[in-house]
DRENPA-3360 file (N, C-alpha, C; in nm, 2 decimals, always signed):
BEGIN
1 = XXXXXXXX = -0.42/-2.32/+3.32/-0.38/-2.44/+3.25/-0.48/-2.46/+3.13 ~ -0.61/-2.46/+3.14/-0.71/-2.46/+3.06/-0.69/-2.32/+2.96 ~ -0.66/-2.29/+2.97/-0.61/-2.13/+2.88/-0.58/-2.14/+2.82 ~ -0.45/-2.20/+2.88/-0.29/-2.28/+2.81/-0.35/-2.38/+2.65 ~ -0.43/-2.42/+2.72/-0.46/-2.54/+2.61/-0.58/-2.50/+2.55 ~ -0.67/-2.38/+2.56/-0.77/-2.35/+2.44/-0.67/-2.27/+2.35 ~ -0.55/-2.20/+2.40/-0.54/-2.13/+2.34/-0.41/-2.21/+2.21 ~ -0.33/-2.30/+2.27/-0.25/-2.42/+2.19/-0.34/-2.51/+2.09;
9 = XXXXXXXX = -0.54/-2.52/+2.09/-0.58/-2.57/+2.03/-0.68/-2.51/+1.95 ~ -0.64/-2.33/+1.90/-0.66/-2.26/+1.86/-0.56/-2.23/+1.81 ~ -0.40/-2.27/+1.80/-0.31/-2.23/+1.76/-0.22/-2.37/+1.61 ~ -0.28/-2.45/+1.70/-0.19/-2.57/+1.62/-0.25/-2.58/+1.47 ~ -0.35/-2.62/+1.48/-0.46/-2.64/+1.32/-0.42/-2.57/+1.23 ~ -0.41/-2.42/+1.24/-0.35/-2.35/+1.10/-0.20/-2.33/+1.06 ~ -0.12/-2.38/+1.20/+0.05/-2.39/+1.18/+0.07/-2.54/+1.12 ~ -0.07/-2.67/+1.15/+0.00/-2.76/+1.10/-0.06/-2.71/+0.92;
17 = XXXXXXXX = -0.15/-2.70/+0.90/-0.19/-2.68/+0.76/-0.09/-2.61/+0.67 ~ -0.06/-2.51/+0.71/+0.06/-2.39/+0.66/+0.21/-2.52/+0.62 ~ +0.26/-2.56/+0.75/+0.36/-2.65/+0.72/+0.31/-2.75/+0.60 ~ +0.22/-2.81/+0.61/+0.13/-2.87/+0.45/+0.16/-2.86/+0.37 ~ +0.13/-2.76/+0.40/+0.08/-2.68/+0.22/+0.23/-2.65/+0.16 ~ +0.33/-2.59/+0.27/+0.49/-2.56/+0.26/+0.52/-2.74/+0.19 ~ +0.51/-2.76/+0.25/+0.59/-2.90/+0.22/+0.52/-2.96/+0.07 ~ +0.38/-2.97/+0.09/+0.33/-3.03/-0.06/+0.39/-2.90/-0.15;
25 = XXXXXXXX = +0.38/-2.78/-0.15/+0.46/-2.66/-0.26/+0.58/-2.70/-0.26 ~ +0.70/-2.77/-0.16/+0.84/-2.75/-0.21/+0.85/-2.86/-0.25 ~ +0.76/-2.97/-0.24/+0.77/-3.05/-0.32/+0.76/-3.08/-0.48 ~ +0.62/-3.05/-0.52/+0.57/-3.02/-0.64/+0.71/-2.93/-0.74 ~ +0.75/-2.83/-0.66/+0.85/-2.75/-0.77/+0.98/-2.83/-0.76 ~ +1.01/-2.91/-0.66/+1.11/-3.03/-0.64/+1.12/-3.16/-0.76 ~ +0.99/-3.18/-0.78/+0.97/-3.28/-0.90/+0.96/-3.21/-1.04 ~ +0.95/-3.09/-0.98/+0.91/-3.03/-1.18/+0.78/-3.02/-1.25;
33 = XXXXXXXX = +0.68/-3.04/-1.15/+0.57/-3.03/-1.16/+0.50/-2.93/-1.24 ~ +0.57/-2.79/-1.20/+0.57/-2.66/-1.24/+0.76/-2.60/-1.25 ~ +0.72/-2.49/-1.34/+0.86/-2.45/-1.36/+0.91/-2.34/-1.21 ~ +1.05/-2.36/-1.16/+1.05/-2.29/-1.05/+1.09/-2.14/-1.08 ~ +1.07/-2.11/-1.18/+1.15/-1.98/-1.23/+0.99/-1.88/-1.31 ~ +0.93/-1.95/-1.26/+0.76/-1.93/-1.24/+0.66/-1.91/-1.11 ~ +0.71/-2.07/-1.08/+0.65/-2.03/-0.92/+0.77/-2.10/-0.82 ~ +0.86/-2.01/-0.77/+0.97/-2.07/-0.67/+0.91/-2.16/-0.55;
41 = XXXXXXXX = +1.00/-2.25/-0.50/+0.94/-2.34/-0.38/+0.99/-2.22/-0.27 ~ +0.92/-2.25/-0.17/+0.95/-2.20/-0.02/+1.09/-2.16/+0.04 ~ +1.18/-2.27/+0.02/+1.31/-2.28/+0.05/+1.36/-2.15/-0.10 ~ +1.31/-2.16/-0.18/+1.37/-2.05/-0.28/+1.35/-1.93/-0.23 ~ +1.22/-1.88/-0.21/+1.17/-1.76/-0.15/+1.24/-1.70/-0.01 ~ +1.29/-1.81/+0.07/+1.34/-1.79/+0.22/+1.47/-1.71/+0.14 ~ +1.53/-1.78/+0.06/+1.66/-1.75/+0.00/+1.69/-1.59/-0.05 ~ +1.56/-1.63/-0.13/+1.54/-1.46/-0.21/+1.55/-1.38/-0.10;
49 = XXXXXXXX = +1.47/-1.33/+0.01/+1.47/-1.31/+0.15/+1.56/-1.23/+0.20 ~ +1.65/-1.34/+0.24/+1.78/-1.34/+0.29/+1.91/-1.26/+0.23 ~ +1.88/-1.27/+0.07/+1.96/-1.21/-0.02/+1.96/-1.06/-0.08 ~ +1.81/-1.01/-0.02/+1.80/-0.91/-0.06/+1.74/-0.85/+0.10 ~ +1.80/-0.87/+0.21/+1.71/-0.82/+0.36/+1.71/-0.68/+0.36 ~ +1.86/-0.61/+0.34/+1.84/-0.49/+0.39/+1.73/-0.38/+0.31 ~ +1.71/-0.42/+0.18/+1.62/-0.35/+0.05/+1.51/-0.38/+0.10 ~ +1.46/-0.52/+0.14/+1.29/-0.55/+0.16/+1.26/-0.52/+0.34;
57 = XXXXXXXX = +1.36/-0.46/+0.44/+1.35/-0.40/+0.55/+1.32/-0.21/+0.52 ~ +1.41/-0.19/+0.42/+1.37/-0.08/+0.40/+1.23/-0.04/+0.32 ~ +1.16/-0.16/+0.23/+1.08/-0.11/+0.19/+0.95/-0.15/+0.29 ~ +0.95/-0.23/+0.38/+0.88/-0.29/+0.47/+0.86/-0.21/+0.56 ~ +0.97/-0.09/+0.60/+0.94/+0.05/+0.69/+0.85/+0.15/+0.63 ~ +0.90/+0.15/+0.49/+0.79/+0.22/+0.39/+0.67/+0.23/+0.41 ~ +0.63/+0.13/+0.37/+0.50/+0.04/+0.41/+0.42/+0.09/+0.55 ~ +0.51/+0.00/+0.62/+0.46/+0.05/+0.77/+0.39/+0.10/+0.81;
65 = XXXXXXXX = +0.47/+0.30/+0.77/+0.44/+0.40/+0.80/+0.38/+0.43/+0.75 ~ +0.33/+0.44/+0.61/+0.22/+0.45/+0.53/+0.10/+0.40/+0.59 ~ +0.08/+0.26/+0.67/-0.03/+0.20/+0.71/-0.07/+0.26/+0.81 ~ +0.01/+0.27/+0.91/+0.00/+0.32/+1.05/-0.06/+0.47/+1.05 ~ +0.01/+0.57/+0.99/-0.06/+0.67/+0.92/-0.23/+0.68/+0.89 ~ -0.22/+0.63/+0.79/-0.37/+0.61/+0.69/-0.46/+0.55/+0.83 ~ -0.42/+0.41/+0.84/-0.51/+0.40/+0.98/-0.53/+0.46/+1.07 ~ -0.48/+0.51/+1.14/-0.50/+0.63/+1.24/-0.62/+0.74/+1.19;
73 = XXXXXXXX = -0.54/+0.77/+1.11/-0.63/+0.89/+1.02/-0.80/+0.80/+1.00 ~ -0.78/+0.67/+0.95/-0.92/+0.61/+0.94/-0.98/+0.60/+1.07 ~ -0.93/+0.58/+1.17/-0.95/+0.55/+1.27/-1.05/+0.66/+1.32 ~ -0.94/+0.82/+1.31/-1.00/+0.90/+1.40/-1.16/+0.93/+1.32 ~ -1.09/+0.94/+1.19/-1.26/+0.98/+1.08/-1.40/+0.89/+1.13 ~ -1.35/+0.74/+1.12/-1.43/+0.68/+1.14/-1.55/+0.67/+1.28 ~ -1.44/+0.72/+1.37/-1.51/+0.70/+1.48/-1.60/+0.87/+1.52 ~ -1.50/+0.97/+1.49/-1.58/+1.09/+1.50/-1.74/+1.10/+1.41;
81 = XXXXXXXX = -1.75/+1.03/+1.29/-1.83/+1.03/+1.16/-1.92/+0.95/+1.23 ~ -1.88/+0.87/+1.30/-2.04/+0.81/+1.37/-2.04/+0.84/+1.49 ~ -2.03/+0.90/+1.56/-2.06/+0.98/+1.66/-2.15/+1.12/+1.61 ~ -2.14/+1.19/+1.47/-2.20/+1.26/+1.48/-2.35/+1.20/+1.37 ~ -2.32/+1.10/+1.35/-2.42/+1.04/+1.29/-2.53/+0.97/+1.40 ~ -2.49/+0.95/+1.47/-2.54/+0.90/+1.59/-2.57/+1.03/+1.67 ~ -2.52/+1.15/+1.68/-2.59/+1.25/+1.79/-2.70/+1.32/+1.66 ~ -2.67/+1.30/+1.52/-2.78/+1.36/+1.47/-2.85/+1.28/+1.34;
89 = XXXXXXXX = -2.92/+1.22/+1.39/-3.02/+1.12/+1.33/-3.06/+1.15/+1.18 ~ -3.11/+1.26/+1.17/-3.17/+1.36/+1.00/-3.00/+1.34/+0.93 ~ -2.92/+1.37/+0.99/-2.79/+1.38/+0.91/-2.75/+1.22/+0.87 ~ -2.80/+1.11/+0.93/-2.73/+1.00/+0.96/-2.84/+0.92/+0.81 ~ -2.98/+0.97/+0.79/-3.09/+0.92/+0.73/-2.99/+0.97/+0.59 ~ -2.95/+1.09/+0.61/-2.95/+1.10/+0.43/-2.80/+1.07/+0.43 ~ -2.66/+1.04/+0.47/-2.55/+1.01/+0.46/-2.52/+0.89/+0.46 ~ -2.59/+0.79/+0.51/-2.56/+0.67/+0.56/-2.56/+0.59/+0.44;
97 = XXXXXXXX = -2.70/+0.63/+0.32/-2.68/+0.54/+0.20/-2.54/+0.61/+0.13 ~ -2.55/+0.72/+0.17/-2.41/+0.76/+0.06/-2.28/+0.71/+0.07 ~ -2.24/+0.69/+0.23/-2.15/+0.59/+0.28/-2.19/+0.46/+0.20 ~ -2.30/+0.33/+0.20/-2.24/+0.23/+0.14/-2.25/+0.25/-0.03 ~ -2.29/+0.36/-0.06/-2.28/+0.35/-0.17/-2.10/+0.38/-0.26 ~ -2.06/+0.48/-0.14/-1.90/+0.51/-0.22/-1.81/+0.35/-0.15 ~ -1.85/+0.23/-0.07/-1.80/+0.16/-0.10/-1.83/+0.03/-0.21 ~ -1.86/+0.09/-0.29/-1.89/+0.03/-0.46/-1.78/+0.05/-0.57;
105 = XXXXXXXX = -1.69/+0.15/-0.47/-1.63/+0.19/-0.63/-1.46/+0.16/-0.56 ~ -1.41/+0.07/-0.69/-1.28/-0.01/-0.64/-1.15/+0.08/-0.60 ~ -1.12/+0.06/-0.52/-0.99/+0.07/-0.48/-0.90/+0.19/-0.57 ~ -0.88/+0.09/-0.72/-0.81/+0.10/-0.79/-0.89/+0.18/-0.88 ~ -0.95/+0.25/-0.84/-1.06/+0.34/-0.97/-1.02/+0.48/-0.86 ~ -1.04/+0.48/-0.73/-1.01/+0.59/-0.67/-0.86/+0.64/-0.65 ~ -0.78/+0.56/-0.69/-0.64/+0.54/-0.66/-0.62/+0.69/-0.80 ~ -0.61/+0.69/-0.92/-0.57/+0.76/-1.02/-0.65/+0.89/-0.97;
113 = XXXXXXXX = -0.77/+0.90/-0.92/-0.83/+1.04/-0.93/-0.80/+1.08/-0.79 ~ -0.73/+1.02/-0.73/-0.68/+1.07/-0.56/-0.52/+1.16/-0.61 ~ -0.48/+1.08/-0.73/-0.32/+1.14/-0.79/-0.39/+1.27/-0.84 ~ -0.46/+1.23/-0.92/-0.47/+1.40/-1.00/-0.48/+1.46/-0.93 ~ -0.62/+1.46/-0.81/-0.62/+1.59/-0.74/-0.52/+1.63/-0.63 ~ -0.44/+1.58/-0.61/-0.37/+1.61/-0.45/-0.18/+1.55/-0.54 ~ -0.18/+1.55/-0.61/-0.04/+1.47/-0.68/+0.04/+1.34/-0.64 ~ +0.13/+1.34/-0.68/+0.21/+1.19/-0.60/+0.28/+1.19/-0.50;
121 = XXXXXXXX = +0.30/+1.28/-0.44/+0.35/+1.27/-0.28/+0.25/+1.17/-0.18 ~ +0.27/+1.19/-0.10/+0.24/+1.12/+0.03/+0.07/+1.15/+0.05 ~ +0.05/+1.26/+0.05/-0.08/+1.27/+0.05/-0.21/+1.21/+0.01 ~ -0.20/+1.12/-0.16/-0.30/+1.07/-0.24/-0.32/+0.93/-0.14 ~ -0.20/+0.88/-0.13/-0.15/+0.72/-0.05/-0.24/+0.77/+0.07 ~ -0.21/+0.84/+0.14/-0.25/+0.86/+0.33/-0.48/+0.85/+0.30 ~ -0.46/+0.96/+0.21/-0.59/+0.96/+0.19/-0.64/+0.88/+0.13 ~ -0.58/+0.77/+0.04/-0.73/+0.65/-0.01/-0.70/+0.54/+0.10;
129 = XXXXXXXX = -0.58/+0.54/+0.24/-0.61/+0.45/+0.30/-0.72/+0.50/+0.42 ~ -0.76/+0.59/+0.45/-0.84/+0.65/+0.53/-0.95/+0.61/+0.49 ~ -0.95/+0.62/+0.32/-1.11/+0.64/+0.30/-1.16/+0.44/+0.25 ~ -1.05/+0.40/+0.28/-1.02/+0.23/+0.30/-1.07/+0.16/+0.44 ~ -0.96/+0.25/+0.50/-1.02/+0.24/+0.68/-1.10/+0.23/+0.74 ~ -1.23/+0.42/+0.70/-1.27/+0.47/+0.82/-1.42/+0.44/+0.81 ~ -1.43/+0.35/+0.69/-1.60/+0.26/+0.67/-1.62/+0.19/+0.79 ~ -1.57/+0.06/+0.77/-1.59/+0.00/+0.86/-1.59/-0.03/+1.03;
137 = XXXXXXXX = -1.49/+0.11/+1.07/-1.50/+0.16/+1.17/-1.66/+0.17/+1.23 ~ -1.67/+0.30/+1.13/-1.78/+0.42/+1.17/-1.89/+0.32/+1.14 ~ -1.94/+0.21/+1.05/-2.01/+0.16/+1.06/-2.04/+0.06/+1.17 ~ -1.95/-0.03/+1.23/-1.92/-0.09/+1.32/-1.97/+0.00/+1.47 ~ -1.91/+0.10/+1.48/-1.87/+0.21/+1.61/-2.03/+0.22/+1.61 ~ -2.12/+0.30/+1.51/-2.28/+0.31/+1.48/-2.34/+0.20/+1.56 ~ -2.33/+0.10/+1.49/-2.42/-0.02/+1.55/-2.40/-0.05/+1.70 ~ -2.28/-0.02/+1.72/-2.25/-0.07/+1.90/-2.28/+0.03/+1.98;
145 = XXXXXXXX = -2.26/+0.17/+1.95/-2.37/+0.29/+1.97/-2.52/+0.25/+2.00 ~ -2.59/+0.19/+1.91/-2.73/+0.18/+1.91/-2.73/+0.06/+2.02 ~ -2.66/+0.00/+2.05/-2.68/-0.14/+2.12/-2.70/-0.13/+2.27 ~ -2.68/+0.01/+2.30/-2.68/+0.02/+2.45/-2.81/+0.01/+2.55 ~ -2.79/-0.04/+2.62/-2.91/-0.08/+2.73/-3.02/+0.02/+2.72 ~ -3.14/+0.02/+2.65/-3.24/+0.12/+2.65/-3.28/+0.16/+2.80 ~ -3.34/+0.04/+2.85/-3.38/+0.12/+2.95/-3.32/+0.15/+3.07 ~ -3.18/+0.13/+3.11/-3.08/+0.22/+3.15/-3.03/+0.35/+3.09;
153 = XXXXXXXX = -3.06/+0.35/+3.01/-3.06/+0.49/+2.87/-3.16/+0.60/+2.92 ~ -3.32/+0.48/+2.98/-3.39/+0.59/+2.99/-3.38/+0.64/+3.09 ~ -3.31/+0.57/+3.24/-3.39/+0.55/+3.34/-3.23/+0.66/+3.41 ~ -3.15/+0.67/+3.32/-3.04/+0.77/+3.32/-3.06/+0.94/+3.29 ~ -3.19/+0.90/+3.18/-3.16/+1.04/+3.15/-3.31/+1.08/+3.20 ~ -3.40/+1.03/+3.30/-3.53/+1.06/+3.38/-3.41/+1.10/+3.50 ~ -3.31/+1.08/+3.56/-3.24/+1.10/+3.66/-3.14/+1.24/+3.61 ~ -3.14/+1.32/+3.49/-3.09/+1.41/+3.46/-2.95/+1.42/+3.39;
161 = XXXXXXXX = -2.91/+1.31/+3.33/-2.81/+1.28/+3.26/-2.83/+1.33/+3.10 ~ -2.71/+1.45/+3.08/-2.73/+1.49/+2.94/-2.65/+1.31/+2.85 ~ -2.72/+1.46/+2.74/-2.66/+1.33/+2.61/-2.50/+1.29/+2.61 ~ -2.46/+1.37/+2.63/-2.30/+1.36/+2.62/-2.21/+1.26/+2.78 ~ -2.33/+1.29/+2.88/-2.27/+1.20/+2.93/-2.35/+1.02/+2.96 ~ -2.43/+1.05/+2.85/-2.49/+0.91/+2.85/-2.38/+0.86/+2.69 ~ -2.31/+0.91/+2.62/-2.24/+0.89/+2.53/-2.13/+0.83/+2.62 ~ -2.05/+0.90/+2.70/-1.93/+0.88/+2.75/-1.98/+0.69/+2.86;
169 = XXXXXXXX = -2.04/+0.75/+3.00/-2.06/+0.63/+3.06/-2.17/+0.54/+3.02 ~ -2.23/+0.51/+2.89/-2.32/+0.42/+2.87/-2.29/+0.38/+2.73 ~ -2.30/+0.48/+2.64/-2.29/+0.45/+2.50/-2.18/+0.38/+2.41 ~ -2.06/+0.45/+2.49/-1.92/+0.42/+2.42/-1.89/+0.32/+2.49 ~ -1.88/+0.30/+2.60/-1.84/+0.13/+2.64/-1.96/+0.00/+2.57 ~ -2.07/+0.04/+2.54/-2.11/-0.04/+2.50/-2.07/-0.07/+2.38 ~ -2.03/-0.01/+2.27/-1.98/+0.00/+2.15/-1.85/-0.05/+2.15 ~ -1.77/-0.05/+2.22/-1.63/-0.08/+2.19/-1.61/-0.21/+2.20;
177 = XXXXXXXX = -1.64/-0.31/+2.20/-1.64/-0.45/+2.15/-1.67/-0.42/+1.96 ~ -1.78/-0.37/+1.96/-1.81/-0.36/+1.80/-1.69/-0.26/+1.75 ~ -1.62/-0.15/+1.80/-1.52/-0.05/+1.77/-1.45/-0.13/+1.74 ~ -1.36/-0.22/+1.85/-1.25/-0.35/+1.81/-1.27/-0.39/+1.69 ~ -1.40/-0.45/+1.68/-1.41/-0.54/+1.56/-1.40/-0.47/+1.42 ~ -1.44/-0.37/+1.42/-1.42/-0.25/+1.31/-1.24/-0.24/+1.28 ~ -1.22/-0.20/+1.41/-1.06/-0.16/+1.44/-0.96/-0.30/+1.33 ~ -1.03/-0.40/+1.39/-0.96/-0.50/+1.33/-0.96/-0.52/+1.18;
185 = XXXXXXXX = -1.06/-0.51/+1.11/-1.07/-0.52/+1.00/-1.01/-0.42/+0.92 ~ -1.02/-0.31/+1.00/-0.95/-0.20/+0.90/-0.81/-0.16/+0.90 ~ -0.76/-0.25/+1.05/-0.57/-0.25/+0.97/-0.54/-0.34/+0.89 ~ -0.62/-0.43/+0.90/-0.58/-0.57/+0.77/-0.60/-0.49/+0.61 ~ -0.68/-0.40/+0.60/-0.74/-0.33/+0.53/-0.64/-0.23/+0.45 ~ -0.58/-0.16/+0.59/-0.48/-0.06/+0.58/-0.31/-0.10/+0.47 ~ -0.31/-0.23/+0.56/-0.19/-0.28/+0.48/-0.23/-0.32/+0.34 ~ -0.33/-0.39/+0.29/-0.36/-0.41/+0.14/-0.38/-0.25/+0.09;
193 = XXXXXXXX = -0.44/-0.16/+0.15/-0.44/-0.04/+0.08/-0.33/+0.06/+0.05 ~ -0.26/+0.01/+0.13/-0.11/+0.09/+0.13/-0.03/+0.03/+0.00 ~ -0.03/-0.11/+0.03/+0.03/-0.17/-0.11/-0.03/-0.08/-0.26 ~ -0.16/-0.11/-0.24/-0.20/-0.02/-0.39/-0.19/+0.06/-0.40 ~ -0.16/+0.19/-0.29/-0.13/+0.32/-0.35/+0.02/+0.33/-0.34 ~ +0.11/+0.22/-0.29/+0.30/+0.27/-0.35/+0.23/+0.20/-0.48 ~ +0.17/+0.13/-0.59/+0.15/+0.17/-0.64/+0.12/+0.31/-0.77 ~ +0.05/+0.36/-0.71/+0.09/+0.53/-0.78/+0.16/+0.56/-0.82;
201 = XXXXXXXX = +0.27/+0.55/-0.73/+0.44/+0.60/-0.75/+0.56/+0.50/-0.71 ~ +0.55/+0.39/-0.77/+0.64/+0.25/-0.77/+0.81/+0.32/-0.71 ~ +0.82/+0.39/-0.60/+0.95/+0.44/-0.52/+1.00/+0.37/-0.40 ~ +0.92/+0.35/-0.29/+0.97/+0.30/-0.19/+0.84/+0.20/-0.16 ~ +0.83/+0.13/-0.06/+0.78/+0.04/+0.00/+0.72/-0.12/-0.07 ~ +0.69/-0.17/-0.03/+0.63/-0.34/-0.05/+0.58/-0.30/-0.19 ~ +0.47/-0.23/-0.21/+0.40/-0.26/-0.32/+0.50/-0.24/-0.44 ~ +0.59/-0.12/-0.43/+0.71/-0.06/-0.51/+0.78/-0.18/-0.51;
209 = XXXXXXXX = +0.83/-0.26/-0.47/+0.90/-0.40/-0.46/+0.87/-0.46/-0.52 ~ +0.73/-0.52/-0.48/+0.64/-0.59/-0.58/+0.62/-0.59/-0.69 ~ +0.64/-0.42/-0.75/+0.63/-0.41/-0.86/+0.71/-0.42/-0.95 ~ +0.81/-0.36/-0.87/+0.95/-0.41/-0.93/+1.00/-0.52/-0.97 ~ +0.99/-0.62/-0.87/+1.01/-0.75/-0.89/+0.95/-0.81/-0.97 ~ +0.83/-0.78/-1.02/+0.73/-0.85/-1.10/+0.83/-0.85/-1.26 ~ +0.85/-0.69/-1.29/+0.89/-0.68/-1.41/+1.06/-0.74/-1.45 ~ +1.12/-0.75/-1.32/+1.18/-0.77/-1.35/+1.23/-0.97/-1.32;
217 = XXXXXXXX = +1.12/-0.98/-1.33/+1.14/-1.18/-1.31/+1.15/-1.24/-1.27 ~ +1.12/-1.17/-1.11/+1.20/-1.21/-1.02/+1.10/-1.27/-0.90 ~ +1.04/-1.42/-0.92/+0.94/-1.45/-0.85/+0.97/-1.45/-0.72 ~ +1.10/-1.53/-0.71/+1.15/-1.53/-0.62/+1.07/-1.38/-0.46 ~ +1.15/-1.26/-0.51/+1.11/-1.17/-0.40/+0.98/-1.09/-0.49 ~ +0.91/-1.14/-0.56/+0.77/-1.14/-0.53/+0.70/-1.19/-0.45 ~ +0.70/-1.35/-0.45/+0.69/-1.41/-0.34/+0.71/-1.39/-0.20 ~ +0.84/-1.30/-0.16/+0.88/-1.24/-0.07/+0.83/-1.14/-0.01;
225 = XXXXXXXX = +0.80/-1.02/-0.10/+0.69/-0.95/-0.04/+0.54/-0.97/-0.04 ~ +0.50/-1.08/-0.09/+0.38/-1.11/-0.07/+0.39/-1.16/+0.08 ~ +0.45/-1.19/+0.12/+0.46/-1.30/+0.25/+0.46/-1.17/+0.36 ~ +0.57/-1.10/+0.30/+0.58/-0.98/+0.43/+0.51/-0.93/+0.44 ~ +0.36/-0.90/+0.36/+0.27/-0.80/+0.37/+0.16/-0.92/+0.41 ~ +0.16/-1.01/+0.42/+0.06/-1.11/+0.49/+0.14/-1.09/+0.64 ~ +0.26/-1.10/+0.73/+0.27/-1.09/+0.79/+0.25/-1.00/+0.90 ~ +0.24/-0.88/+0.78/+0.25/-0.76/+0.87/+0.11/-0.73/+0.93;
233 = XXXXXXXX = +0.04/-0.75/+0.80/-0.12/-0.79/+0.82/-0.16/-0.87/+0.94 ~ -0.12/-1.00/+0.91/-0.15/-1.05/+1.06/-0.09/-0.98/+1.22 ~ +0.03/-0.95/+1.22/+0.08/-0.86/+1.34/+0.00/-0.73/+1.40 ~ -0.04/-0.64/+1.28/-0.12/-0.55/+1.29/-0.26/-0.62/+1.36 ~ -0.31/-0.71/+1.28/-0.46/-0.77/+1.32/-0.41/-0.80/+1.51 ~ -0.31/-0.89/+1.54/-0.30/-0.91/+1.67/-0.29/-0.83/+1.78 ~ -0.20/-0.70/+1.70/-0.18/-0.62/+1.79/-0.26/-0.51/+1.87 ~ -0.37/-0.53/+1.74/-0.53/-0.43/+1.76/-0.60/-0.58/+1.86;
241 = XXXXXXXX = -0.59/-0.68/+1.84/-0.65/-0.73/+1.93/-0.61/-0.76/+2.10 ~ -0.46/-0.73/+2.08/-0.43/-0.78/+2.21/-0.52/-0.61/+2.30 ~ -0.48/-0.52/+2.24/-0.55/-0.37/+2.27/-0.63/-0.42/+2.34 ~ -0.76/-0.47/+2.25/-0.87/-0.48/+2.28/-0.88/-0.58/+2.41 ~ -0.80/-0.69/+2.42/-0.83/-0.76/+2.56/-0.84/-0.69/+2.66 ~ -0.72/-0.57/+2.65/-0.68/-0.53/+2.75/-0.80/-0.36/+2.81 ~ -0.85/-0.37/+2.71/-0.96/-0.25/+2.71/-1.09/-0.31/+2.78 ~ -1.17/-0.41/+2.65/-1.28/-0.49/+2.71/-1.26/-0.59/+2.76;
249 = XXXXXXXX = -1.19/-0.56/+2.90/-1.15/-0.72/+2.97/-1.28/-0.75/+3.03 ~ -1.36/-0.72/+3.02/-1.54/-0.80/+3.09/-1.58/-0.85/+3.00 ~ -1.53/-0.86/+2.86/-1.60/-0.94/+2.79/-1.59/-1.12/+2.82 ~ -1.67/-1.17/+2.83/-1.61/-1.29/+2.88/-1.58/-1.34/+2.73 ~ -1.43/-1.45/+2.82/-1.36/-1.55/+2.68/-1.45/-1.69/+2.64 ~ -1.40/-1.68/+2.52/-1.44/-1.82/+2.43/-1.44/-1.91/+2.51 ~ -1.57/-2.03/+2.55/-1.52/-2.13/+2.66/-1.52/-2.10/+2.80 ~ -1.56/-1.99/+2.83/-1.56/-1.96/+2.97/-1.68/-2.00/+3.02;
257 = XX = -1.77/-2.01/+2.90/-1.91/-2.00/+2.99/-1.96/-2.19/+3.00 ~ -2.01/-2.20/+3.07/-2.08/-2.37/+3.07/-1.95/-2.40/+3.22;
% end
């Protein structure tokens, strides 16, 4: 019952704010405040929606797959890349500034020189969401690596435990609370990076919509796929999280302790 209600009082505050904000927006374009053929009210947008489902379901599978894809692929890079940065220290000293240093350079600067070399197929897309992804993974996965009980670390491997299996039963459960947290950030990640690269080639999915719709005046399902790709975002975010309950269930919950 107490669950029931941390978790109802963790839930209400941003559904009532959202309804807010909905209602002060359909208002303001209700009075004329702003022009609606600029920025549509809520009830416009639901409309646009509805009027064009089967096109914005197909470009929303687009999408999708594109994310789910790229993520994975970030996923696996990310977590293999610090595992071996972590089994080899000299490699980890000179790569590691190199890593934050290629995330300096935008998105949208790697997006055109990912087309030249590899072209506009599917490939340029899959690979700038990887290299979107598998940062904050492998950085995350690193640090929860290092976090593991030293001196069960030592007192394991005086008792004849190689490295690999102080990796397996010591190292990687300690890290997978910080893996999650990586995990999470980088399908919210996935989905904004996927939108930029159907940019490249404005054909199928959300971003292609979006772009479409832009030029063609149509705020309406602009607004529409902005919404969808906020939602997908958050679904993805939950769905990596419910994972994770169900992985690190020792972690104790919010409010359990006292």
């Amino acid at each position: 019952m107490a669950n029931k209600q941390s978790r109802w009082s963790n839930i209400w505050p941003p559904v009532v704010t959202l309804l807010f904000i909905g209602i002060v927006w359909e208002l303001i374009v209700r009075m004329k405040l702003v022009y609606s053929w600029l920025i549509p009210s809520p009830i416009g947008v639901f409309k646009g929606m509805i009027a064009d489902w089967p096109r914005l379901m197909e470009h929303l599978a687009a999408t999708t797959k594109l994310s789910l894809i790229g993520f994975a692929g970030g996923a696996i890079a990310g977590f293999v890349l610090a595992a071996v940065l972590h089994f080899l220290p000299v490699v980890r000293k000179g790569l590691y500034p190199v890593l934050i240093l290629s995330q300096t350079i935008p998105v949208i600067v790697i997006a055109p020189i990912l087309t030249m070399l590899l072209g506009y197929g599917m490939m340029p897309k899959i690979f700038l969401i990887i290299l979107v992804c598998f940062f904050p993974i492998c950085i995350a996965t690193l640090g929860g690596l290092a976090q593991a009980d030293h001196q069960l670390k030592n007192y394991l491997g005086m008792i004849g435990a190689s490295k690999w299996h102080l990796f397996i039963h010591l190292e990687l459960p300690s890290a997978l609370t910080n893996l999650f947290g990586g995990l999470r950030i980088a399908v919210s990640y996935s989905v904004l990076s996927a939108v930029v690269a159907e940019w490249l080639s404005p054909k199928v999915g959300l971003g292609s919509y979006l772009i479409l719709s832009s030029r063609g005046y149509m705020p309406d399902r602009v607004f529409a796929s902005v919404l969808l790709i906020v939602l997908m975002s958050l679904l993805l975010f939950w769905i990596v999280s419910f994972v994770e309950s169900r992985f690190v269930h020792w972690r104790p919950k919010k409010g359990s302790q006292g």
